[in-house]
BALOBA-1460 file (C-alpha; in Angstrom, 3 decimals):
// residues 85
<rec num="1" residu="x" x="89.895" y="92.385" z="76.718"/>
<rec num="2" residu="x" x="89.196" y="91.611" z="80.189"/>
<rec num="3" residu="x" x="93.028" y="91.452" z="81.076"/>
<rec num="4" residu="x" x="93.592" y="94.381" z="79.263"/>
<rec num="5" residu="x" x="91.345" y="96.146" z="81.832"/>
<rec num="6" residu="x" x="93.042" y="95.158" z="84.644"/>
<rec num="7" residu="x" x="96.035" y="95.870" z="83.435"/>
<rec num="8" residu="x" x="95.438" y="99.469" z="82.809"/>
<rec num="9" residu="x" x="93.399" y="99.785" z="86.682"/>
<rec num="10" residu="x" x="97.016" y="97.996" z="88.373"/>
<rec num="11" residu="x" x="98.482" y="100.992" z="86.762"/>
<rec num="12" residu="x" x="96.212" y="103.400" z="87.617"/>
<rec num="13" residu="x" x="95.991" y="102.456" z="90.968"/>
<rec num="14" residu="x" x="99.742" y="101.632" z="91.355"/>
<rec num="15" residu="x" x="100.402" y="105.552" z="90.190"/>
<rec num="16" residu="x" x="97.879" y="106.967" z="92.887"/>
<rec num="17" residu="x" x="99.915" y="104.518" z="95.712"/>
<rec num="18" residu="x" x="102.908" y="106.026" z="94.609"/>
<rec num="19" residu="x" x="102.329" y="109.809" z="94.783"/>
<rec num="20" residu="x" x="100.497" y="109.096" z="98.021"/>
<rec num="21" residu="x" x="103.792" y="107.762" z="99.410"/>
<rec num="22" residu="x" x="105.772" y="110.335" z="98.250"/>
<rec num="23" residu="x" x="103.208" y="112.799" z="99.066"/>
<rec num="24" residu="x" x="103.756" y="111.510" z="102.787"/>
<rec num="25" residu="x" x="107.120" y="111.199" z="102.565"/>
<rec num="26" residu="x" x="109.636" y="113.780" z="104.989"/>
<rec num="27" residu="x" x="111.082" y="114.687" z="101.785"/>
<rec num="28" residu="x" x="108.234" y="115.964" z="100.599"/>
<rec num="29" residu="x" x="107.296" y="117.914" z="103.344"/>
<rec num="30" residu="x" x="110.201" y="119.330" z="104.029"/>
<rec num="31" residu="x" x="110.736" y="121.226" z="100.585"/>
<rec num="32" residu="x" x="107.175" y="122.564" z="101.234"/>
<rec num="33" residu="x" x="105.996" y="125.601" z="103.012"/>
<rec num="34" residu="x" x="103.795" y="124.826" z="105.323"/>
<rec num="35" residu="x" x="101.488" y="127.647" z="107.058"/>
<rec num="36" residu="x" x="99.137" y="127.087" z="110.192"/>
<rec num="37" residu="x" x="95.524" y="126.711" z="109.280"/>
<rec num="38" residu="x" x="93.200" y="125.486" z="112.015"/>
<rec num="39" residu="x" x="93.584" y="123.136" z="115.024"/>
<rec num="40" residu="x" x="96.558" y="121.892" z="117.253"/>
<rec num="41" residu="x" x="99.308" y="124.993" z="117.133"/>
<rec num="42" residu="x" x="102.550" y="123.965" z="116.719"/>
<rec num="43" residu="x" x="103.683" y="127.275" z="114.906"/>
<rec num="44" residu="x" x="103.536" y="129.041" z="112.200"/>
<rec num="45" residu="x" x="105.647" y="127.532" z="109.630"/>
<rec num="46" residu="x" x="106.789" y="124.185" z="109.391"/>
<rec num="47" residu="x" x="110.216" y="123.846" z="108.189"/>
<rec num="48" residu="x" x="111.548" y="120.557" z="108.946"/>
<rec num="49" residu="x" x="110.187" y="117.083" z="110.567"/>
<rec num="50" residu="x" x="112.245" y="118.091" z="113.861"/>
<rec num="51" residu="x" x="109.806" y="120.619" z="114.921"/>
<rec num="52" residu="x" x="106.945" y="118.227" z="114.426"/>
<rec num="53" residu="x" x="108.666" y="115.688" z="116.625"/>
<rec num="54" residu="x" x="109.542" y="118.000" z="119.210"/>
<rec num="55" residu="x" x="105.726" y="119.090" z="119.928"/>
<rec num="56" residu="x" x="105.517" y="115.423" z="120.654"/>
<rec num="57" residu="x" x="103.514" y="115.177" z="117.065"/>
<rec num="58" residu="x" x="103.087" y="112.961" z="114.077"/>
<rec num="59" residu="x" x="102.209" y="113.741" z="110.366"/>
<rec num="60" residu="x" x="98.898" y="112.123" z="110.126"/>
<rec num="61" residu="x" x="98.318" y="112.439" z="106.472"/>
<rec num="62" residu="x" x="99.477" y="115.122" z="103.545"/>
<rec num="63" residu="x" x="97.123" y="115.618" z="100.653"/>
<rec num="64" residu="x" x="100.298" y="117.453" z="98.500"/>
<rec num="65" residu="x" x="97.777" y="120.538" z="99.603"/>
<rec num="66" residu="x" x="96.997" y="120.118" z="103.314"/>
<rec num="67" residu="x" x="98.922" y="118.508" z="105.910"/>
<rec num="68" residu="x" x="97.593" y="116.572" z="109.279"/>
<rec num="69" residu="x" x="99.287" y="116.511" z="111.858"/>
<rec num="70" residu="x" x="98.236" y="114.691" z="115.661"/>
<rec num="71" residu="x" x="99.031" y="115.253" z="118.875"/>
<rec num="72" residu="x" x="100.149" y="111.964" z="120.580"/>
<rec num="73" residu="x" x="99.030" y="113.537" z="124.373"/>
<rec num="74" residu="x" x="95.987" y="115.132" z="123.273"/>
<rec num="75" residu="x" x="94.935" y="113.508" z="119.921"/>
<rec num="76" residu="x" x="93.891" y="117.049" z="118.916"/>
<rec num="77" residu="x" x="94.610" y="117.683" z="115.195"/>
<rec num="78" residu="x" x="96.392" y="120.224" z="113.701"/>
<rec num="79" residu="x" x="95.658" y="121.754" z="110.145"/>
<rec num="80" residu="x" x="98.402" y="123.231" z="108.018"/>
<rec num="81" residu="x" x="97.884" y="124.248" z="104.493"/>
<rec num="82" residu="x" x="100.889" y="124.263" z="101.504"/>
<rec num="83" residu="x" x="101.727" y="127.914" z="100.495"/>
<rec num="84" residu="x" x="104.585" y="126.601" z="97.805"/>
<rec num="85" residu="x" x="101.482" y="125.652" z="95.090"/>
């Protein structure tokens, strides 16, 4: 029973490790449309992981919903929110 259990959480857990990697994957966010929301301004559509990298940028994290984005000079974040769902 007890192996059973774990069994089904190494699953579980495996699955949400997955999508989270392919959720921050440049892949992912490229097929997206992404539209400015709050914080650092780096346009208002993201269309492809060039334009991130030449505002000097990184993609923080992506919740599938919301994307993070950072500022390496300022650390100020930047908010952008998925249209395509």
């Amino acid at each position: 029973m007890k192996a059973k259990i774990i069994k089904i959480y190494v699953i579980v857990l495996s699955f949400f490790v997955i999508l989270s990697l392919y959720f921050n994957s440049s892949c992912f966010i490229e097929k997206q449309f992404w539209k400015y929301n709050d914080g650092k301004y780096i346009g208002d559509v993201i269309t492809n992981q060039k334009q991130i990298d030449n505002f000097n940028c990184q993609v923080v994290f992506c919740f599938g919903k919301k994307l993070i984005i950072k500022d390496l000079k300022t650390s100020e974040n930047g908010y952008y929110e998925n249209k395509s769902w």
